[in-house]
C-alpha positions as CSV (number, residue, x, y, z in Angstrom):
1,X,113.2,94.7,98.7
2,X,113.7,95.5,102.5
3,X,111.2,96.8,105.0
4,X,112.7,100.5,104.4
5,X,111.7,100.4,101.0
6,X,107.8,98.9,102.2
7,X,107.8,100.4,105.3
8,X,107.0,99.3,108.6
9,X,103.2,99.8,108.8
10,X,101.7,97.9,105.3
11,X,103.8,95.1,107.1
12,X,102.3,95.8,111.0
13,X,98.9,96.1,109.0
14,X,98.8,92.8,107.3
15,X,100.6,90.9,110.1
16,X,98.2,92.3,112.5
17,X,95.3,90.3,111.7
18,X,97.3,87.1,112.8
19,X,98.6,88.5,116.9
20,X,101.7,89.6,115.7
21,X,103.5,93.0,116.5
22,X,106.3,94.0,114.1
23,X,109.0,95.7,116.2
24,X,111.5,98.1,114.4
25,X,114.9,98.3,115.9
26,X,117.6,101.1,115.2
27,X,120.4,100.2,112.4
28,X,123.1,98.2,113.5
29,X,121.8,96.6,116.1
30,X,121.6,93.3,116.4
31,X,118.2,91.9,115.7
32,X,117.0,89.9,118.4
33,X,115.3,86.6,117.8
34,X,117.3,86.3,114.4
35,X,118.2,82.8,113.0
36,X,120.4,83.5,110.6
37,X,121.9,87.1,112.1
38,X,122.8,89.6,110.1
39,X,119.9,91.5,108.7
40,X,117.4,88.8,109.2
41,X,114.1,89.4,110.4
42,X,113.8,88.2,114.1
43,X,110.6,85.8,116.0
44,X,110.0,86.3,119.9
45,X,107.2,84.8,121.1
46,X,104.3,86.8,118.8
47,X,107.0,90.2,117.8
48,X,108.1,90.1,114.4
49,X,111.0,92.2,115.2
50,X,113.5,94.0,111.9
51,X,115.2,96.8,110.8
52,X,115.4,99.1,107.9
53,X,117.6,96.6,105.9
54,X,115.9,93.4,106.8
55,X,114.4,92.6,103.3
56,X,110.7,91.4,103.1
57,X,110.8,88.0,102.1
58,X,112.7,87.8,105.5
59,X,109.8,89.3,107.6
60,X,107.2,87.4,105.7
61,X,109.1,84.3,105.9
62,X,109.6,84.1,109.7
63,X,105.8,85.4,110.6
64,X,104.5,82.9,108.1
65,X,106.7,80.0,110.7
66,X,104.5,81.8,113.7
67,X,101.2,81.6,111.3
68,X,102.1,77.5,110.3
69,X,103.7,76.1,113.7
70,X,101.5,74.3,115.9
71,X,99.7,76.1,118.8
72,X,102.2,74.6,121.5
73,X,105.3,75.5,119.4
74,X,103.8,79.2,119.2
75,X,103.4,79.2,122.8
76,X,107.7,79.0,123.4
77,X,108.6,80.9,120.3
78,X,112.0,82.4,120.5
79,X,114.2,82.9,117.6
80,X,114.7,78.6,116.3
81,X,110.7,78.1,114.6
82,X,111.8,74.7,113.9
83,X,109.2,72.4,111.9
84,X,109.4,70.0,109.3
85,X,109.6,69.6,105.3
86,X,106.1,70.0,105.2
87,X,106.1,72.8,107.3
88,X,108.7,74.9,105.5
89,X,107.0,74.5,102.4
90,X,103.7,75.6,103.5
91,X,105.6,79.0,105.2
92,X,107.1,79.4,101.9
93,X,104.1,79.6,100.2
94,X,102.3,81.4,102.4
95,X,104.7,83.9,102.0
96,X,103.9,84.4,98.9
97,X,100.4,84.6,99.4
98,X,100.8,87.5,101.9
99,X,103.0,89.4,99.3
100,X,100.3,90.0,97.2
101,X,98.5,91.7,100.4
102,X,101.3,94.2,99.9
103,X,100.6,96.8,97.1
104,X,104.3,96.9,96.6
105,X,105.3,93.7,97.0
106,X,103.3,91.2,94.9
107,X,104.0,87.3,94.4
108,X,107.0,88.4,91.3
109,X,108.7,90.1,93.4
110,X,108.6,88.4,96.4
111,X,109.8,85.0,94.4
112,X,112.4,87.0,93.0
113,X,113.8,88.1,96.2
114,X,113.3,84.3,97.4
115,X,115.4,82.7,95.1
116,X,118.3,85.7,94.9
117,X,118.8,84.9,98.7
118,X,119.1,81.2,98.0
119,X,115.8,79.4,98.6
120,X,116.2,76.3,96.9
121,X,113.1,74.6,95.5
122,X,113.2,71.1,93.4
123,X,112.3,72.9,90.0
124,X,114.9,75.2,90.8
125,X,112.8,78.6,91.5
126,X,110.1,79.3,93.6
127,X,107.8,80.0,90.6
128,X,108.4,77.4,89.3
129,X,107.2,75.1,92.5
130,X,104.8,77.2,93.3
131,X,103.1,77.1,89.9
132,X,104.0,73.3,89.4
133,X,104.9,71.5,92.3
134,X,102.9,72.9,96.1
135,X,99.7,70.6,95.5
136,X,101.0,69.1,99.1
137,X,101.5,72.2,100.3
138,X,98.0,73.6,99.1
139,X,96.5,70.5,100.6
140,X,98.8,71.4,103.9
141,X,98.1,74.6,104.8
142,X,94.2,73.9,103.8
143,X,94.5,71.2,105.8
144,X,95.3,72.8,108.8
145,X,92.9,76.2,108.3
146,X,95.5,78.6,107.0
147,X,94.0,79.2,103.4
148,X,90.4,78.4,101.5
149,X,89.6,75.6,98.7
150,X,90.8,79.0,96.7
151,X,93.8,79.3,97.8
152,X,93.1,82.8,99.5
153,X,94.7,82.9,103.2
154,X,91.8,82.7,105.6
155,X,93.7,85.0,108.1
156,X,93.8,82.7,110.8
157,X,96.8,80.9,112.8
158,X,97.2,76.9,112.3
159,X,94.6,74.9,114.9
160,X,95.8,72.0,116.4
161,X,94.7,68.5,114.8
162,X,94.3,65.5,116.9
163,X,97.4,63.8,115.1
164,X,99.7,66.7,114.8
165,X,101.4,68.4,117.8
């Protein structure tokens, strides 16, 4: 699914709540703040920044790297989110937490989308991890604020702990 298909405000909406500011830019141009190029949802500082093609699991994935990194890391934020194991987990599930803020979207589809583009998980699907195999993850991203002892996001951006940077 790409942000065309959503559309840019359920995504502005949702992101809103955490600082960020999705930016649409015009059809071939070259998204800036891109890791991987091409159609890939761009991070500058706290602007989410796609185009019509960029597909949502792209968007969601890179704001859900603003919404885990640590407060100093958001504070330079250009295009690399950098991170660890840990970290990319916990921004891949998060991202499928947020897909089911989108009417459209949903956790299905979203996983779908993961694993077409080549997310590659240790029980070889996102469902699959996410339904068996994120306990660490769930402890993660509690750990650090980012969702409830229900697994619901709590809508805020990771705090700093006094042994994490």
């Amino acid at each position: 699914m790409t942000v065309a298909e959503l559309g840019l405000e359920p995504l502005a909406d949702l992101l809103s709540v955490y600082g960020l500011a999705c930016e649409w830019i015009a059809e071939g141009t070259e998204i800036p703040g891109s890791y991987w190029g091409d159609r890939e949802a761009g991070v500058i500082g706290n602007r989410l920044i796609v185009r019509a093609d960029t597909p949502v699991h792209s968007a969601l994935h890179e704001a859900c790297h603003y919404i885990c990194m640590s407060p100093a890391r958001r504070d330079s934020l250009h295009t690399d989110a950098g991170g660890d194991y840990e970290e990319e987990n916990a921004v891949c599930y998060l991202q499928v937490l947020l897909a089911d803020e989108l009417q459209v979207v949903g956790r299905e589809k979203i996983m779908r989308d993961m694993d077409a583009w080549g997310y590659t998980f240790r029980l070889g699907s996102a469902q699959a991890w996410f339904d068996e195999d994120a306990g660490d993850t769930q402890s993660w991203l509690e750990g650090f604020g980012l969702i409830d002892e229900g697994g619901r996001p709590t809508w805020q951006l990771r705090r700093a702990r006094s042994d994490t940077a």
